[in-house]
C-alpha positions in Angstrom: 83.0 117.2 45.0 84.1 114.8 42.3 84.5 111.2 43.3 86.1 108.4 41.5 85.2 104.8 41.8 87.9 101.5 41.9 88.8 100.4 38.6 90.7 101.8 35.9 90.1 105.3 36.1 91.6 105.2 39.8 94.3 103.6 38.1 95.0 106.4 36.0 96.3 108.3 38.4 99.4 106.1 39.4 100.6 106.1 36.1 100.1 110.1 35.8 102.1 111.0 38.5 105.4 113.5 37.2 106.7 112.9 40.9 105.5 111.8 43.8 102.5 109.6 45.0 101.8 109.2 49.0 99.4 107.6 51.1 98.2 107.7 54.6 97.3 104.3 55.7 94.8 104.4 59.0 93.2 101.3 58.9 93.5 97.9 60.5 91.7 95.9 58.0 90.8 96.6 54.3 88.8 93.9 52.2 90.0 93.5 49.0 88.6 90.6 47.0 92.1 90.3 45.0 93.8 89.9 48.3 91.1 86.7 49.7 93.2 84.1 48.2 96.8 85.0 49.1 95.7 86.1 52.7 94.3 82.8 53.2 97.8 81.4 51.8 99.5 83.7 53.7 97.6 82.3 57.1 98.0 78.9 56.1 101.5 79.7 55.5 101.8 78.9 51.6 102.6 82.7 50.6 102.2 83.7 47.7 103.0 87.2 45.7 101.5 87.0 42.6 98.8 89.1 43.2 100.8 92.0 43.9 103.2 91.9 40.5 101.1 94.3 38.5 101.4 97.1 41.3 104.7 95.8 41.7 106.1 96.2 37.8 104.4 99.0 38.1 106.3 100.9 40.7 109.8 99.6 39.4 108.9 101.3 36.0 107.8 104.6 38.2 111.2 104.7 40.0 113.1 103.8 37.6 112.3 107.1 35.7 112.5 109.0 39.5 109.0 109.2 40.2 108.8 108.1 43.9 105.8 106.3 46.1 105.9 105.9 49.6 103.3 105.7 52.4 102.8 105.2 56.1 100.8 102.9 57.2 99.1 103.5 60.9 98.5 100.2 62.9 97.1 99.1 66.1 98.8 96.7 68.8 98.8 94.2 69.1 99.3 93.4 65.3 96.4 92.0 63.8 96.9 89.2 61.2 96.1 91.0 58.2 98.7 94.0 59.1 101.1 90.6 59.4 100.3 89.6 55.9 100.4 93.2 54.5 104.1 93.7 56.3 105.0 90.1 54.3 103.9 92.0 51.1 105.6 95.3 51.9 109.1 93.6 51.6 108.6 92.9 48.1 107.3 96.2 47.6 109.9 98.2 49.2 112.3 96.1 47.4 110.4 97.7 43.5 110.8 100.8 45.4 107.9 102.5 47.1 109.1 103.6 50.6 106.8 102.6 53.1 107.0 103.2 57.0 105.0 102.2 60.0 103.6 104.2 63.2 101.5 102.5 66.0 98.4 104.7 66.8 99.3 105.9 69.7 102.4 107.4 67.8 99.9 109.1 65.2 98.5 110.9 67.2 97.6 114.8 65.3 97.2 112.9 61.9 94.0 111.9 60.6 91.7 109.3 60.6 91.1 109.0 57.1 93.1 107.1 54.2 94.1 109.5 51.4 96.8 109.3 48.3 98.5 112.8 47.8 99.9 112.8 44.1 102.3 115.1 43.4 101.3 117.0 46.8 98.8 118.8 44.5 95.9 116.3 43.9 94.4 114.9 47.1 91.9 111.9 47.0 90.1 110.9 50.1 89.3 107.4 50.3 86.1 105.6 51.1 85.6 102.4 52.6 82.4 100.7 53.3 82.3 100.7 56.7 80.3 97.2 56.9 83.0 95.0 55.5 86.3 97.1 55.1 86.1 97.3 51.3 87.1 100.8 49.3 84.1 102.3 47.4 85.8 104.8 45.8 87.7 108.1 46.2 86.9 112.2 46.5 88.9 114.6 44.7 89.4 117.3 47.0 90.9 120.3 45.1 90.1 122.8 47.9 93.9 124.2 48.3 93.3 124.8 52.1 92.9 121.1 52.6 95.2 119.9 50.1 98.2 122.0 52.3 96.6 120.0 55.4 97.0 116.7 54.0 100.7 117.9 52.7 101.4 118.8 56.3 100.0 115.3 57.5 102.4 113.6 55.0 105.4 115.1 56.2 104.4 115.0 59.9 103.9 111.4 59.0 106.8 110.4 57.4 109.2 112.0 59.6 107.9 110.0 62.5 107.3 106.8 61.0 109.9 103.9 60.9 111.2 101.7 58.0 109.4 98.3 57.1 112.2 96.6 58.6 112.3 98.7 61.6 109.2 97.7 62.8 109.1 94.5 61.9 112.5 94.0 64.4 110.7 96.3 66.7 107.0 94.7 67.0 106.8 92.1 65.4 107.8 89.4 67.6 105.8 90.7 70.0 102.7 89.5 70.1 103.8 86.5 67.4 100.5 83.7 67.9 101.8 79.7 67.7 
């Protein structure tokens, strides 16, 4: 098992991709310190996108040569605030082009329970999260083919149910809106 920690070297691998990049999204929370700031602007309702433009430039200059990113991002319901502020920031990335979708959980059901990116469905990392505070501790390259045709199988499964951004948002967002 090789396993690959946050930082530059997990990087690498966005920018490596010759087609595709995919993640499976199961969580309700994740703790990222470079997201503190603008979730707390986001709650106070002073949002703010700067932190994203890195990822953000950097999927414009993927697709704009035809690699593609997309993802599907499982979430409970009622919508939890954080999900709220990442569904904000998925409007300005769809719009640099990585195609991501929603299901509720009780529409994922047969997928699993795990986060993963799939890179050009050949190279599977699991993700790790600290299961304390929500925060990803690094990744496992899984090159066992067996379980790299499973996770390909969960990405399609998953994207052919899922729904657009904007879908969901009409759908479930107004739901359960707190004033």
């Amino acid at each position: 098992m090789t396993l690959i920690e946050p930082g530059p070297e997990f990087a690498k691998l966005f920018t490596s991709i010759e087609h595709t990049a995919f993640r499976l999204e199961t969580r309700d929370r994740y703790n990222s310190p470079r997201e503190a700031e603008p979730y707390r602007k986001f709650l106070a309702g002073t949002p703010d996108i700067s932190f994203h433009e890195g990822w953000l430039a950097m999927v414009r200059e993927a697709t704009a040569v035809g690699r593609s990113f997309s993802r599907v991002k499982v979430v409970s319901l009622p919508l939890t605030d954080y999900i709220r502020f990442g569904m904000w920031a998925a409007g300005f990335t769809r719009e640099a082009g990585d195609d991501i979708r929603y299901l509720t959980r009780e529409q994922a059901t047969g997928l699993p329970g795990h986060d993963f990116w799939l890179f050009d469905s050949r190279l599977l990392v699991r993700m790790h999260f600290d299961e304390g505070d929500d925060r990803f501790v690094g990744g496992e390259i899984v090159d066992d083919p067996a379980i790299v045709v499973e996770h390909n199988y969960w990405r399609d499964a998953a994207k052919r149910h899922a729904v657009s951004r904007d879908e969901f948002v009409a759908r479930y967002e107004q739901r359960d809106v707190k004033r």
